[in-house]
N, C-alpha and C positions, 0 to 999 in steps of 0.2 A: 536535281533529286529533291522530292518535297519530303516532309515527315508525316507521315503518319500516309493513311487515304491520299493519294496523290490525287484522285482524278473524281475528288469532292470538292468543288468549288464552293461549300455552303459551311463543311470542315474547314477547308485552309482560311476562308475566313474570320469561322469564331479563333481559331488561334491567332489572329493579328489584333479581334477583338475584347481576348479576354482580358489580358492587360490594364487598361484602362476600364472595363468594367470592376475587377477585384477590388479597384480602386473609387469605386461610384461614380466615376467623372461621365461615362456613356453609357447609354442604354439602357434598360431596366435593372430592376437587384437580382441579376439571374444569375451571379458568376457560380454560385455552386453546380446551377444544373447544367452551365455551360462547359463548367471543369469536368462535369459527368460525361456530357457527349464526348467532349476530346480523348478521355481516357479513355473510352469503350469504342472510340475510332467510329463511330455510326450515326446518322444524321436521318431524320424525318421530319412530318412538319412542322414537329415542336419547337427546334431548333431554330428553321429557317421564320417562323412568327415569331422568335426571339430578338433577331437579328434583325428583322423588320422594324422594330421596336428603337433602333439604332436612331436619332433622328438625324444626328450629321451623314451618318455611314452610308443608311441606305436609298437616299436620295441621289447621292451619287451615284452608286451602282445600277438605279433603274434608266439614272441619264445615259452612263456611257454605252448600256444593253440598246435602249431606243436607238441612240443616235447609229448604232451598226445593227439595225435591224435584228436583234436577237430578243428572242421573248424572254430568256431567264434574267433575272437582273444576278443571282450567283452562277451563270455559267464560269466556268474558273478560268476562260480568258478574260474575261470582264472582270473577276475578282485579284487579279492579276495588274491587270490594266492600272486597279484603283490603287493599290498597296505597292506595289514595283513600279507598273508603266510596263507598255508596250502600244502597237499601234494605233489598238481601237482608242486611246486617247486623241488622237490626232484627226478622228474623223467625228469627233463633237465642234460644231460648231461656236461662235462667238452666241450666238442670238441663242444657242438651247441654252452653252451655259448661262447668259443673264437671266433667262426664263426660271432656268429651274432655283437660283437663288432667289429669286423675286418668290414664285410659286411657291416651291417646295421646302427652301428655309428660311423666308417670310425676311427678305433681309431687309427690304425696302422699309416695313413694318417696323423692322428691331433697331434699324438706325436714324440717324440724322439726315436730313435733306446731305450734307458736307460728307458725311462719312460713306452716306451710298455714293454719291458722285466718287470717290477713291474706288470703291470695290470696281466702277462701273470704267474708269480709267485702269485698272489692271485687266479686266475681260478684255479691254481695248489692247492690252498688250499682249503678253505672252501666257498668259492665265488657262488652265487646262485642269482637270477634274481630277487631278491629282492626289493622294493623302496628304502631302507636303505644301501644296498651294493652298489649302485649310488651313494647316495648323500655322504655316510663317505670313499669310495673308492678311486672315481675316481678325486677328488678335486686337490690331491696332483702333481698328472702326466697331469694335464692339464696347467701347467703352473700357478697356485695359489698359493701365500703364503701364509701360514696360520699366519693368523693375527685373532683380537677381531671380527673384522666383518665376517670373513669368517665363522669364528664358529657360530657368532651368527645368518647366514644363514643356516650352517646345519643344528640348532639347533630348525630353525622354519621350514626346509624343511624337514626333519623326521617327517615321523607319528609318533605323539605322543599318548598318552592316560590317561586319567583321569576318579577319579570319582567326580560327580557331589556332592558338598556339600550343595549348596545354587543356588535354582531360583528364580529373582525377575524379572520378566516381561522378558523382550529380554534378560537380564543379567545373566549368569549364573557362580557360583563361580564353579571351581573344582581341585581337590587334584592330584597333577602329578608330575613324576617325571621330572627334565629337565637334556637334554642332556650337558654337560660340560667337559670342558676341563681342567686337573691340576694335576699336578707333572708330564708331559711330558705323559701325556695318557688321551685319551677317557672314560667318565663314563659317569651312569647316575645319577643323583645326590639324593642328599633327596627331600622328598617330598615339593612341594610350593603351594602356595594357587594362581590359576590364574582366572581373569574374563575374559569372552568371550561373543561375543554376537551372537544372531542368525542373521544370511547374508540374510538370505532367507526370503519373506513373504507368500509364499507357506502355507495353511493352517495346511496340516498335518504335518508340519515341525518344530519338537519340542516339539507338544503340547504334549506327553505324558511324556514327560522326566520329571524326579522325584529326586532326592536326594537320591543316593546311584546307580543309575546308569554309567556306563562307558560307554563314549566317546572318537572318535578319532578328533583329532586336525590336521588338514596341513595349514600352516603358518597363523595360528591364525584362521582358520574356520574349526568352529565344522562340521562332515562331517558325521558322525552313531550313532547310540549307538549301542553297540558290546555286547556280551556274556563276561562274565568271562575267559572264553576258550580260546574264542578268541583273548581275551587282553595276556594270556598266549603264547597262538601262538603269537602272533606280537611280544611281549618281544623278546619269543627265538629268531626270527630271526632280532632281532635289536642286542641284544647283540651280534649273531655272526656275525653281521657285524663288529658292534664296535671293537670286538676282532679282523678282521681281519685286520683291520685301525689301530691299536695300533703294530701290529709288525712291520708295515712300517713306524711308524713316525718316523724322523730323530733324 
């Protein structure tokens, strides 16, 4: 069960991408008018040339569309794909993904002869077009040191997931695990207790969520409520991110 327009794939993604916009880390300075579509639940092409404006975002999402033959790059299995996981991940090749980093996020360009050789050894492995094979991958070969804060931005820039223990009006308490850093590798850690609140005053937004539901989180905004399944799906492909970040920490 998604929040808001379930069967807007161009919606369910400004809500994974307002987040980090409010915060100017992506995309243009558009989070007012993207807080406008979400609340008014309605998308045209104002929207969707917004989100194009994405430069990490929606490069991905035109890769994982080509590579399953679909012409939308927001049909909402592909935006799904990007933010959760599910199949069409699996049918991007090794040679699109190194294309379209090379191409599309110019990575050959922004790095070291050494540091693209890393990107270009994780394609080689388990590397998939994932939201989470971004944000725990490419940190290191961009010239980033990892420090408390760097983590503590992946740590809010990974989809997360919880369940809801406690709603009290806009407040909601939930059970999740957090991404951390210790003993020289990436885990996810035991479970915490975190409050969140709803961003949105969109009516259908939230009102059915209950206590024992799962929720996805990007940098502190509640963004779905997910299936079971689907929080399973997301796992997998956060841990094999994580795994793939942990053979390259130094």
């Amino acid at each position: 069960m998604l929040i808001g327009n379930t069967d807007d794939g161009v919606l369910r993604c400004s809500r994974y991408a307002f987040g980090p916009n409010r915060l100017h880390y992506c995309g243009p300075d558009a989070n007012r008018e993207i807080f406008s579509y979400i609340n008014e639940s309605i998308t045209d092409v104002g929207l969707t040339a917004l989100l194009k404006k994405f430069e990490t975002l929606y490069p991905y999402l035109r890769l994982i569309a080509e590579a399953n033959a679909l012409t939308d790059p927001f049909h909402e299995k592909v935006v799904e794909a990007y933010w959760l996981g599910n199949q069409l991940l699996e049918n991007v090749s090794k040679k699109q993904l190194y294309k379209n980093l090379v191409d599309d996020h110019s990575m050959k360009k922004r790095l070291t002869m050494k540091a693209f050789g890393i990107i270009s050894d994780k394609i080689g492995g388990e590397a998939l077009p994932h939201h989470s094979f971004h944000v725990l991958n490419i940190w290191k070969n961009t010239g980033t040191s990892l420090d408390e804060q760097i983590i503590e931005s992946m740590r809010e820039c990974i989809v997360s997931w919880g369940t809801v223990t406690k709603v009290a009006g806009p407040a909601m308490t939930v059970s999740t695990q957090p991404f951390i850093y210790e003993t020289n590798h990436f885990c996810l850690g035991e479970p915490i207790y975190r409050i969140v609140y709803r961003p949105f005053d969109t009516s259908d937004n939230f009102e059915d969520v209950k206590v024992g539901d799962i929720i996805t989180l990007h940098w502190g905004v509640p963004c779905e409520i997910i299936s079971p399944t689907q929080a399973k799906v997301l796992e997998h492909y956060t841990k094999q991110s994580i795994a793939l970040a942990n053979k390259f920490i130094p």
